[in-house]
C-alpha positions as CSV (number, residue, x, y, z in Angstrom):
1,X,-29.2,21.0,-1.6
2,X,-26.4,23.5,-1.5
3,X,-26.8,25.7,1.7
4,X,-26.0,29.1,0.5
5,X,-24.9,31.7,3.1
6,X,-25.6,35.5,3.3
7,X,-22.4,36.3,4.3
8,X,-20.3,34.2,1.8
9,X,-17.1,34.7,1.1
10,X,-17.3,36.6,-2.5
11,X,-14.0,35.9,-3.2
12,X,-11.8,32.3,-3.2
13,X,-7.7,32.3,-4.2
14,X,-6.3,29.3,-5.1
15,X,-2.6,28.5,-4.7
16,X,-0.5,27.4,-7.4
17,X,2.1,25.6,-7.2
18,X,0.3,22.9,-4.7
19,X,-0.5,19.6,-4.7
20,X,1.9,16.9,-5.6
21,X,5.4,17.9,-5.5
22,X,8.0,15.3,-7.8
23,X,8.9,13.4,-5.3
24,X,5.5,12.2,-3.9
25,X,5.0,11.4,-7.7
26,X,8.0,9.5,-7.8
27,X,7.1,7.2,-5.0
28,X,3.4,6.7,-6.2
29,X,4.8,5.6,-9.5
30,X,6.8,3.2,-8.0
31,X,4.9,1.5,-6.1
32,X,2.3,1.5,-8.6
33,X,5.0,0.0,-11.1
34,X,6.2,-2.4,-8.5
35,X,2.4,-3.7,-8.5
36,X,2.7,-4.2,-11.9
37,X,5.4,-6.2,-12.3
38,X,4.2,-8.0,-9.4
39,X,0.5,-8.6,-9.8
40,X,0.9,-12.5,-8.8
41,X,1.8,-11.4,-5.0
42,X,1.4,-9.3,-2.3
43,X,3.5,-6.1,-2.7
44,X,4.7,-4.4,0.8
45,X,5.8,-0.8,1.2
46,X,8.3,0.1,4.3
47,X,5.9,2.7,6.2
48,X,3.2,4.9,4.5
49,X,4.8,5.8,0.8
50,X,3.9,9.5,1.7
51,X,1.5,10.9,4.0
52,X,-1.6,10.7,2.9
53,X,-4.7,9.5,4.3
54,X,-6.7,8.6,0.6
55,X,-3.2,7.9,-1.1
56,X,-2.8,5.2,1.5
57,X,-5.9,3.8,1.3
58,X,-6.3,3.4,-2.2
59,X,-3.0,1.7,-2.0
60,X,-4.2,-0.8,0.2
61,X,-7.3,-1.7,-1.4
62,X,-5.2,-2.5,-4.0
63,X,-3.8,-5.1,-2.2
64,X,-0.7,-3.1,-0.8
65,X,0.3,-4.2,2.8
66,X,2.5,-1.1,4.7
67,X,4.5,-2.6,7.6
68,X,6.5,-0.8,10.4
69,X,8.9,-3.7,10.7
70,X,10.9,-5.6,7.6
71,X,10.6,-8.8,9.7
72,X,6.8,-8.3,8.8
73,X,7.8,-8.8,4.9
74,X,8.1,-12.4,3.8
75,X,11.2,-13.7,2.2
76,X,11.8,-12.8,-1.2
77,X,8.9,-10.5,-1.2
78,X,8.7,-7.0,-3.1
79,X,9.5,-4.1,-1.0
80,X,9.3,-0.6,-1.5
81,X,10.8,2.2,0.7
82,X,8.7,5.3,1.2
83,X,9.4,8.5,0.0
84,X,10.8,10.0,3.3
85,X,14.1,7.6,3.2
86,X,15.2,4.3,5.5
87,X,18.4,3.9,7.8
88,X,21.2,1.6,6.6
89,X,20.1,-0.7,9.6
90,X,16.8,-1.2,7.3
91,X,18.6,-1.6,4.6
92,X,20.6,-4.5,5.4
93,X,17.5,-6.0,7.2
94,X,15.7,-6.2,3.7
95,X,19.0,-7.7,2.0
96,X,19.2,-10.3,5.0
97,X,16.0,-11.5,4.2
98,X,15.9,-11.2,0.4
99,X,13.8,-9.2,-0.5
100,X,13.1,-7.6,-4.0
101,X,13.9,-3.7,-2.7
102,X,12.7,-0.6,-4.3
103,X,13.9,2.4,-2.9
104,X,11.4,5.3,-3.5
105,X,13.2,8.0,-1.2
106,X,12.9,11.5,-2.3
107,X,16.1,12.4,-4.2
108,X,15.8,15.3,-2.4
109,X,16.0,13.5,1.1
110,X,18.8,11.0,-0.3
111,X,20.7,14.8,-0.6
112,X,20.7,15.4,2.8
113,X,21.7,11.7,3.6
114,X,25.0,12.5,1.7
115,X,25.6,16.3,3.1
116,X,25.3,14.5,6.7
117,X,27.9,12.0,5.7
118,X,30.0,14.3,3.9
119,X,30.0,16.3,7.0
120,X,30.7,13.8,9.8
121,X,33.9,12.5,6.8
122,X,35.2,15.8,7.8
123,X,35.1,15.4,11.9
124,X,32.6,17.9,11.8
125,X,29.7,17.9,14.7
126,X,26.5,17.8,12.2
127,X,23.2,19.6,13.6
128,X,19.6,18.2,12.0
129,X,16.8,20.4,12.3
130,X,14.0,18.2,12.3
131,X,11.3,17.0,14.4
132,X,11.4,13.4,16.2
133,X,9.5,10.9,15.6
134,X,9.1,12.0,11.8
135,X,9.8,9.0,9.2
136,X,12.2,11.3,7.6
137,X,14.1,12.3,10.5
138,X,14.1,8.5,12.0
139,X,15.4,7.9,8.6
140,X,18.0,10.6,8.2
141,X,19.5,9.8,12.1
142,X,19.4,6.2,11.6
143,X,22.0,6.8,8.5
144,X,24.2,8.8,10.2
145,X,23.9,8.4,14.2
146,X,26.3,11.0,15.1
147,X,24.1,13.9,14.0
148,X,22.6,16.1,16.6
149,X,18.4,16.9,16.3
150,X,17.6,20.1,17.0
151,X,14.1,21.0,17.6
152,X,13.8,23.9,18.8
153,X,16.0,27.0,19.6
154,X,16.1,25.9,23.6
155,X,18.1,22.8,22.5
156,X,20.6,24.8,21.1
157,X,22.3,25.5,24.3
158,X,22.3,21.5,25.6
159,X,24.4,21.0,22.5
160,X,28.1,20.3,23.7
161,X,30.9,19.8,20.5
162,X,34.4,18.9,20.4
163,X,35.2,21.4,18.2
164,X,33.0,24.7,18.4
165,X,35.0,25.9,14.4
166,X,34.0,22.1,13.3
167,X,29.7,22.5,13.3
168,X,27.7,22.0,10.4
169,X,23.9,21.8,10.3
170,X,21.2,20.1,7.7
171,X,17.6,20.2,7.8
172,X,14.9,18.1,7.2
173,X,13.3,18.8,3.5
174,X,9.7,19.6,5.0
175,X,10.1,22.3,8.0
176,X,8.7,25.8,8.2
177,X,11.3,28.2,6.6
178,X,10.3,30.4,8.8
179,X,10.8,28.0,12.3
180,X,14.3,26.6,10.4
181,X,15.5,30.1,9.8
182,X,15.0,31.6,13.1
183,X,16.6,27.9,14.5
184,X,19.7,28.1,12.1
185,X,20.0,32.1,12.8
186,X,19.9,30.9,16.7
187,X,22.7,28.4,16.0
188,X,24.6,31.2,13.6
189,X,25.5,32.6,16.5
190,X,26.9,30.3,19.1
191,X,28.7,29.0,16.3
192,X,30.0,31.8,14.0
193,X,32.0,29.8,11.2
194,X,29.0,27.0,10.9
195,X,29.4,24.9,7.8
196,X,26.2,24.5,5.5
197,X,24.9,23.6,2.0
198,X,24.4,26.3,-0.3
199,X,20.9,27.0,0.9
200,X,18.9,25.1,3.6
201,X,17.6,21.8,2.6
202,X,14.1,22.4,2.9
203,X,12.9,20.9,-0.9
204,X,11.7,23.5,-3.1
205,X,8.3,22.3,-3.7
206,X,7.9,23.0,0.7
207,X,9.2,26.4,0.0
208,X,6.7,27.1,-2.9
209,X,3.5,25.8,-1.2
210,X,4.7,28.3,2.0
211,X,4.9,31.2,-0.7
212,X,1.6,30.6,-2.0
213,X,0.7,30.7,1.9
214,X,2.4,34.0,2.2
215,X,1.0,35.5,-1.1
216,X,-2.6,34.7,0.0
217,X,-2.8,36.3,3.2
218,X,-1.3,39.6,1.3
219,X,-3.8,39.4,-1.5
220,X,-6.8,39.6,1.7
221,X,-7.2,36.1,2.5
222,X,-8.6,36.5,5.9
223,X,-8.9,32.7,6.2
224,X,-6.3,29.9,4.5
225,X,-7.9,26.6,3.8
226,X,-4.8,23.5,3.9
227,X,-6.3,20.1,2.4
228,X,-3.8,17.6,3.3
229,X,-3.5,14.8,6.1
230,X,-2.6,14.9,10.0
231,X,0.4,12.6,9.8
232,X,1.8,15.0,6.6
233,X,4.8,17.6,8.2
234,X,4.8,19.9,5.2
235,X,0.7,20.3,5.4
236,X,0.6,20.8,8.8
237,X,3.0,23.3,8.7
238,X,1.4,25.0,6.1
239,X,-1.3,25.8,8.6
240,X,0.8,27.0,11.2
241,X,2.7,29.3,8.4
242,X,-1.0,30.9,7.8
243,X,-1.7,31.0,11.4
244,X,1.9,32.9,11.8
245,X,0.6,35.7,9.3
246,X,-2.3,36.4,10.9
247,X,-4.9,34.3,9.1
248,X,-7.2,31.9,10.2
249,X,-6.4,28.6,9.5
250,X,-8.7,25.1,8.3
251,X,-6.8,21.7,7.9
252,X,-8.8,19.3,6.5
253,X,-8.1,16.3,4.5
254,X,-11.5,16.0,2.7
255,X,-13.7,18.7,2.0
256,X,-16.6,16.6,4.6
257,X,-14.7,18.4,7.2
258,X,-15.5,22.0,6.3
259,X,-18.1,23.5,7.9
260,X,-20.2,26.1,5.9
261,X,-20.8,28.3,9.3
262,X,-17.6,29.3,10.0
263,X,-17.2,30.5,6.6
264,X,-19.7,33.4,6.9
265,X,-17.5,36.1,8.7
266,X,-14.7,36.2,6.0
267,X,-14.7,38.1,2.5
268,X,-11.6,36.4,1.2
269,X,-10.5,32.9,1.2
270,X,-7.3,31.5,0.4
271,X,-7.2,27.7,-0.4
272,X,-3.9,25.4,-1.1
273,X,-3.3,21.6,-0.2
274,X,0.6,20.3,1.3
275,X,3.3,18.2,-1.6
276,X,1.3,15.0,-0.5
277,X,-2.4,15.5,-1.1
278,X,-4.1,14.7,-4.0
279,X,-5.5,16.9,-6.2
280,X,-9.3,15.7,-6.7
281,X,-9.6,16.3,-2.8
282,X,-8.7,19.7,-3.5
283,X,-10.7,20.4,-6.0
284,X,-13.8,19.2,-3.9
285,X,-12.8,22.0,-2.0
286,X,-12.9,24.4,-4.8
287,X,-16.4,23.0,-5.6
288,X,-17.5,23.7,-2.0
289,X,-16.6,27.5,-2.6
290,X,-17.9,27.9,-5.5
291,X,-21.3,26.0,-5.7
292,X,-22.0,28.3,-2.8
293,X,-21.3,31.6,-4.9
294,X,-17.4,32.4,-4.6
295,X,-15.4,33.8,-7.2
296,X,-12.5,31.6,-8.1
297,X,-8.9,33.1,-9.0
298,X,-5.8,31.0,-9.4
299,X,-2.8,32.7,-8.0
300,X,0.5,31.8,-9.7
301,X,3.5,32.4,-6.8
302,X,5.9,30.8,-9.4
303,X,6.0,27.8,-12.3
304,X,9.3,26.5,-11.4
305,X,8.2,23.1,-11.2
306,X,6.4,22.9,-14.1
307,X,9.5,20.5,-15.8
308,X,10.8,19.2,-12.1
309,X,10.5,15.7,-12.4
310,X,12.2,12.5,-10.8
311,X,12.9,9.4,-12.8
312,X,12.0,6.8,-11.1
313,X,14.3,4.2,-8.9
314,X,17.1,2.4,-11.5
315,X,16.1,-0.9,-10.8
316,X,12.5,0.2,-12.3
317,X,13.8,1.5,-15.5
């Protein structure tokens, strides 16, 4: 039986865009296709194809083994690389051992790849905003080894270059524009003729969900509920955008993980869900709201990626 509170929230926004962005599509698709092709063996993917918890594990019920290490893969077995991009030093690992590669990196990541080489071709000292450890950063520093992280704004001032007229930064597609603005404003000025792209490389579909954040909160949402996974950087920082505005913030990856309780002091509830987590867990959530008596409204922050699609790897087509 549904436990219906006094104090309910009356009202429930929902976020739109959220969800899947292209290029977590993309890589489900092909790894799903690589199954396909390959039902008669054991089909490996190089680190989680994107991070999330029930993606994952559907995925390897399915047979699906995710390895950390290529020397894990048998020869001549299928291979796909997750969405958040390899080094080249994986690369030629997999080709060493022959192994039937499908690259599934976000187009989006592949991007900066090539700005950080383009860069580094022009004896430029390249910056990365990112955070360590991440599989897209470990990716993106393992192509090009010369490029700086930067974490935070205290690093800023450890960085020593050649050439103070010869900096250029990229970003990891997944930070907080918020944190990456204030971090490239920070780096702006110690070095005043700083080369970028055209606008930071954080991917549209992260900008969007932090939007939808954003135009929550200012349409009352005392309270912004995040369905994604721990492990997934543009979910968590989806919460910590919310918390930044002044709303109270719930990460969850499955709606089990809500408490009714701590519902019962708030009037308006935003809910969303990070470029990685599926949509039925989201709509769980919905369910959860509005069994109990909440009003459901879909906010719209913008439909630009209602035709943004990614075909998938060539050697799929």
């Amino acid at each position: 039986m549904v436990e219906v509170l006094e104090n309910w929230p009356k009202k429930v926004y929902l976020a739109s865009p959220r969800g899947f962005c292209a290029g977590v599509i993309r890589a489900i698709e092909a790894l799903r296709k690589v199954q396909e092709l390959n039902a008669d063996q054991t089909v490996y993917s190089y680190h989680e194809i994107i991070h999330n918890t029930h993606v994952v594990n559907d995925f390897e019920e399915s047979g699906v083994k995710f390895v950390n290490s290529v020397n894990d893969v048998p020869e001549g077995a299928p291979l796909v690389f997750s969405a958040h991009g390899v080094s080249p030093k994986i690369i030629a690992e997999a080709e060493q051992r022959k192994l039937l590669v499908v690259d599934a990196t976000c187009p989006l990541v592949s991007k900066t790849h090539t700005e950080a080489r383009r860069f580094l071709d022009e004896s430029r000292t390249v910056l990365y905003i990112g955070h360590a450890g991440h599989d897209e950063t470990e990716g993106t520093l393992g192509f090009a080894p010369e490029v700086r992280l930067i974490e935070k704004v205290e690093d800023i001032e450890k960085i020593e270059v050649p050439d103070p007229d010869k900096v250029a930064l990229i970003t990891q597609t997944t930070l907080s524009m918020d944190d990456a603005a204030n971090i490239r404003n920070s780096i702006l000025k110690r070095f005043p003729n700083l080369v970028e792209p055209s606008r930071l490389d954080i991917c549209f579909a992260t900008q969007n969900r932090q939007d939808g954040v954003k135009e929550l909160i200012k349409r009352g949402s005392e309270a912004i509920v995040v369905c994604g996974s721990p492990t997934s950087s543009n979910s968590t920082r989806l919460k910590e955008v919310a918390l930044s505005y002044g709303a109270e913030s719930f990460f969850v990856d499955e709606v089990g993980q809500l408490e009714p309780k701590k519902f019962n002091s708030f009037k308006t509830v935003g809910l969303t869900s990070g470029a990685s987590a599926p949509e039925d867990k989201f709509l769980e959530i919905v369910e959860f709201f509005k069994s109990r008596g909440s009003v459901i409204e879909t906010i719209v922050v913008t439909d630009d990626e209602n035709n943004r699609t990614f075909p998938l790897p060539k050697n799929l087509n």
